[in-house]
N, C-alpha and C positions, 0 to 999 in steps of 0.2 A: 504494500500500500504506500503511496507517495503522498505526500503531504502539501497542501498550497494555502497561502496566502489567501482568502477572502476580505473584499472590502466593503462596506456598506456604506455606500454612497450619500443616503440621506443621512446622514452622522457625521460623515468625513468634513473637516475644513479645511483641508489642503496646508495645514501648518507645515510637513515634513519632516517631523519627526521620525515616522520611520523610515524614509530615508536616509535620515541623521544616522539612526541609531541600527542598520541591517550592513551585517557585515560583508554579504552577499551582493549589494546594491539589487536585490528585489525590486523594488518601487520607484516611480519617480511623478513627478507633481508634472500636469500638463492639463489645458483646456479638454475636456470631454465632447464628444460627439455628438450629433442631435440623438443620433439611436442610444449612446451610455444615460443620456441627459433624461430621454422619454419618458423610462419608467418611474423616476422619484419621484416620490410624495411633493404634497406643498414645501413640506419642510427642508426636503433636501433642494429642490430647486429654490426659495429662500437661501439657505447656504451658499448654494452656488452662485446665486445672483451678487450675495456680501461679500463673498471671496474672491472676487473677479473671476470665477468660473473655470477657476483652476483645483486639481483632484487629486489624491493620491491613484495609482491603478500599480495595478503586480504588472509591470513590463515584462518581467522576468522569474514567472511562476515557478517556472522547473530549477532557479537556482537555489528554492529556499528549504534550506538545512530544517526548518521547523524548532529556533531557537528559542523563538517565541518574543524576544525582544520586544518588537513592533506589539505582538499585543499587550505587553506589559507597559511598555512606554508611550502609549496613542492614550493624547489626553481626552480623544474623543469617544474610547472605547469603538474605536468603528473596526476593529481589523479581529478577526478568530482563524483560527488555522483548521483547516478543512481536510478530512480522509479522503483520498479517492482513489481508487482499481489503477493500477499502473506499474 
């Protein structure tokens, strides 16, 4: 079973934190698409709109060790680390 990164979008504020703090460089902050942007709640497109509509995203899923860093260090509680067949 391999392990990845989820983010949760309506939560996220693109601070970079786990950027900061993933020794992997998993993540990185960038504008979101119309299709990422679609599905969030009011709340998360709020955030989006306050944060200049910049996001954390797992650029680089398959390089994360599963440290857990990022979810320990996300002030925003957005990031849990997910099982999945691989």
């Amino acid at each position: 079973m391999a392990t990845r990164p989820v983010i949760d979008l309506n939560r996220c504020e693109g601070k970079a934190v786990c950027v900061d703090v993933c020794p992997w460089k998993v993540f990185e902050i960038r504008l979101l698409s119309a299709a990422e942007a679609g599905p969030l709640t009011l709340r998360g497109r709020l955030k989006r709109v306050l944060h200049g509509g910049r996001q954390a995203v797992a650029a680089r899923p398959a390089d994360c060790h599963a440290c857990g860093l990022c979810v320990k260090e996300c002030p925003e509680e957005a990031i849990r680390l997910e099982r999945t067949p691989g």
